[in-house]
C-alpha positions in Angstrom: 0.0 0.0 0.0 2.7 2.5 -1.1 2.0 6.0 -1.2 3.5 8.7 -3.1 6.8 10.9 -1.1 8.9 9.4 1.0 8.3 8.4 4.9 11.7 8.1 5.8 14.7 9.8 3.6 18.6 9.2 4.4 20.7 11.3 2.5 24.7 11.5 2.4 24.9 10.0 5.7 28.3 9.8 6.8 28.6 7.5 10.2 31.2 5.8 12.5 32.6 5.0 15.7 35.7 6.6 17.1 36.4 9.1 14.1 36.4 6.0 11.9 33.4 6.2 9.4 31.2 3.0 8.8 28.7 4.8 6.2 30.2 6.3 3.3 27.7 8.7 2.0 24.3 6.6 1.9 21.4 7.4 0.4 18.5 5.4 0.3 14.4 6.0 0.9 11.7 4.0 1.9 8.0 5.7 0.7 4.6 5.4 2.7 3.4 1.9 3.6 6.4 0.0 1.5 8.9 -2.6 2.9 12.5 -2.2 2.0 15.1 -4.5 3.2 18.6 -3.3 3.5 21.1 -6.3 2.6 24.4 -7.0 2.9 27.6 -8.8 4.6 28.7 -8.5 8.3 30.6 -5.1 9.4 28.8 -3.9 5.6 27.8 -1.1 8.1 23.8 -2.0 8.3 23.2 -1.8 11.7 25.4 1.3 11.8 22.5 3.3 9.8 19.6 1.8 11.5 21.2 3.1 15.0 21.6 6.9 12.8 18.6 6.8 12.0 17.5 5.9 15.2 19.3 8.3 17.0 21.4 6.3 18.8 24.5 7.6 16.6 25.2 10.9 16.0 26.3 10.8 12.2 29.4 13.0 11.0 27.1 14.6 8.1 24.0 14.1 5.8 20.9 14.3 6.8 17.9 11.8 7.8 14.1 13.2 7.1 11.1 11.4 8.3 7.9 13.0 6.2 9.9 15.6 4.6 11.3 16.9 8.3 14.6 16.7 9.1 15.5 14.4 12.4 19.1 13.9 12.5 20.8 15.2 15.6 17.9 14.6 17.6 18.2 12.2 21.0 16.6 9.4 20.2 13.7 9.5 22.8 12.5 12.7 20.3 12.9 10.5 17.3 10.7 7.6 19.2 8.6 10.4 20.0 8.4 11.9 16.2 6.9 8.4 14.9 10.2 5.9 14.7 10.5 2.7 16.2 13.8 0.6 16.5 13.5 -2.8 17.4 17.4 -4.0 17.8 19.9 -7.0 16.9 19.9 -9.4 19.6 16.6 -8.1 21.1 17.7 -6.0 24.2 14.9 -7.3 26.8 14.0 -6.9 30.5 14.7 -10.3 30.9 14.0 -10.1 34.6 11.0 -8.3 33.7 7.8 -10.0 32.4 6.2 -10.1 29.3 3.5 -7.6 30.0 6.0 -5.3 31.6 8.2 -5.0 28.1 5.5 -3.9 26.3 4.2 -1.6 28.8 7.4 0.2 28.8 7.1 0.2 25.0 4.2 2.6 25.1 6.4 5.3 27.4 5.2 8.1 25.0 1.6 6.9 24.8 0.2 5.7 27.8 -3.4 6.6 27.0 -3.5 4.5 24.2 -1.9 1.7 26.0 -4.7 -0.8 26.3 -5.4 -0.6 22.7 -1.9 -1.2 21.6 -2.0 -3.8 24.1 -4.8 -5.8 22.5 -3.6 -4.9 18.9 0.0 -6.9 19.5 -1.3 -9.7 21.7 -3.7 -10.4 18.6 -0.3 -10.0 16.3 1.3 -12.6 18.6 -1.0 -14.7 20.8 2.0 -16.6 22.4 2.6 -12.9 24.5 -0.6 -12.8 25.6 -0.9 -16.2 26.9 2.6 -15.5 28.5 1.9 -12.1 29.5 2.7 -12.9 33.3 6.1 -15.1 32.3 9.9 -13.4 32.3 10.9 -12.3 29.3 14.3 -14.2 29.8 12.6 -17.4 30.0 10.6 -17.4 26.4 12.3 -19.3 23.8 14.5 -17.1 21.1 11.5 -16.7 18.7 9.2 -15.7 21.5 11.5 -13.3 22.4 11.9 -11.8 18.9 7.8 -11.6 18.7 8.1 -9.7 21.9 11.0 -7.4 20.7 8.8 -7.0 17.6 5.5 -6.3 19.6 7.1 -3.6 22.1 8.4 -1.7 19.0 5.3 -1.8 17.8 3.6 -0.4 21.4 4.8 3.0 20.7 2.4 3.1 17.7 5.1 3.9 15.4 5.0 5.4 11.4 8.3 3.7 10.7 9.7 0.7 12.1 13.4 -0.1 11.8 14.2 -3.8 12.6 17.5 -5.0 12.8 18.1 -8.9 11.8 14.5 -10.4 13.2 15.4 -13.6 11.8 18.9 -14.4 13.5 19.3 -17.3 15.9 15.5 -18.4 15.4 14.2 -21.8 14.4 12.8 -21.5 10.4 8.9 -22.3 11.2 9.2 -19.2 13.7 10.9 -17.3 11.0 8.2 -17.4 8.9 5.5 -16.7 11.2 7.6 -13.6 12.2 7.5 -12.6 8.1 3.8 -13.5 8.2 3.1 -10.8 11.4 5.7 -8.4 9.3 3.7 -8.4 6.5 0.5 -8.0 8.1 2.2 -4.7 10.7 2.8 -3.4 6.5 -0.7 -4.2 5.1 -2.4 -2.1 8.1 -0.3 0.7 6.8 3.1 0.1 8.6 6.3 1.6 7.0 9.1 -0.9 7.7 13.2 -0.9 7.0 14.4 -3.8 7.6 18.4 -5.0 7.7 18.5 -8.8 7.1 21.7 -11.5 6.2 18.4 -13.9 5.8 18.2 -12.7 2.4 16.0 -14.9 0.5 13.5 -13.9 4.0 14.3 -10.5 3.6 14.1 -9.9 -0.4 10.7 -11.9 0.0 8.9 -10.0 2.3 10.2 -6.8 0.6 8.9 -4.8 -2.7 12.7 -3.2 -3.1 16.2 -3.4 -1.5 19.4 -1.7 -1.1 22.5 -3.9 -1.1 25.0 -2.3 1.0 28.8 -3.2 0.9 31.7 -1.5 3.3 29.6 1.5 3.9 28.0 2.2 0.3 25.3 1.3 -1.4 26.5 -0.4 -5.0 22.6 -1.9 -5.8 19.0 -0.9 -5.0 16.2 -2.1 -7.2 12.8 -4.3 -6.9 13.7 -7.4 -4.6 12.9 -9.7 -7.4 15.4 -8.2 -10.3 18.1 -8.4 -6.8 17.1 -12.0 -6.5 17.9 -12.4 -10.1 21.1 -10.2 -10.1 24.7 -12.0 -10.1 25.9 -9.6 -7.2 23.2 -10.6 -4.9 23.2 -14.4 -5.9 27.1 -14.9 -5.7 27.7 -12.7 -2.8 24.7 -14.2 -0.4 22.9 -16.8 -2.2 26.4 -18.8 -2.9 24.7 -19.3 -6.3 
């Protein structure tokens, strides 16, 4: 259900740790209600933009828009605030906290809508609601993925960012993780998503970005990348 302007706009963006830059001017956009998955090899500098965008990095220059105003340089509880959502590698939960704790905290920003958000990601993922009173730390790897997913989600976000939701998680959950992805998207969901699952990723997606050492060399519709020699060879091992 794509819409016409961009939701979320990164240009030039220059980004690193310690002086030394990760991101070597990216550009790349992702319009209303689309899916774009952002693929490449490890250290290709992926999970460096998603945390830029984020506002968890402070890039050296460029700029990041979401709907046409400019957010870089922001702290990130402002970005949260302005309608992004990041749901992290390796899922960063309170795993001493239960269930229905996590996504309570997820809904900091709106806590009069917290009920409804509640209901709307318990019916996303039923396994949270029937584990609402269990510690996060004790739910299996997919459960805690959903949960990552579901607190995200609970600050009723424009754009979510989500970085590798298929690592480390057995293949039946995978796919019922897509399936919830793609229904967040048809209820009018922007979504970036950085993924070394890439068959996963380019199916889920309309386009893609292929990103290598901090550049972007391809971006097209996911199924000409499917198709390309690049993508095949360099993650496919086709």
């Amino acid at each position: 259900m794509a819409h016409d302007g961009p939701a979320l706009r990164v240009e030039d963006l220059i980004a690193g740790y310690g002086g030394l830059p990760a991101l070597h001017g990216v550009s790349l956009e992702v319009k209303r209600g689309e899916i774009v998955a952002l693929v490449g090899a490890n250290g290709a500098g992926k999970s460096t933009l998603l945390r830029a965008i984020a506002g968890l990095l402070q890039p050296g220059s460029g700029r990041i828009d979401l709907d046409g105003r400019r957010i870089d340089g922001r702290p990130a509880h402002e970005i949260v605030r302005s309608g992004i959502a990041y749901v992290p590698e390796g899922r960063h939960l309170f795993g001493r906290l239960t269930v229905l704790d996590n996504l309570l905290l997820g809904a900091f920003i709106h806590r009069d809508g917290r009920g409804q958000a509640l209901e709307e990601v318990t019916s996303l993922f039923p396994v949270l609601k029937d584990r609402a009173r269990q510690l996060a730390g004790t739910l299996s790897g997919g459960e805690q993925q959903m949960l990552a997913i579901a607190r995200g989600l609970m600050s009723r976000p424009r754009v979510l960012l989500l970085d590798e939701p298929s690592l480390g998680i057995a293949p039946r959950l995978v796919s019922r993780i897509y399936e919830a992805l793609a229904a967040i998207n048809r209820a009018g969901l922007t979504l970036l998503l950085v993924e070394q699952n890439v068959r996963a990723a380019l199916a889920c997606a309309s386009r893609a970005y292929v990103l290598q050492t901090g550049r972007i060399v391809r971006e097209g519709a996911s199924g000409d990348l499917l198709g390309s020699d690049l993508v095949r060879r360099a993650f496919l091992g086709l």
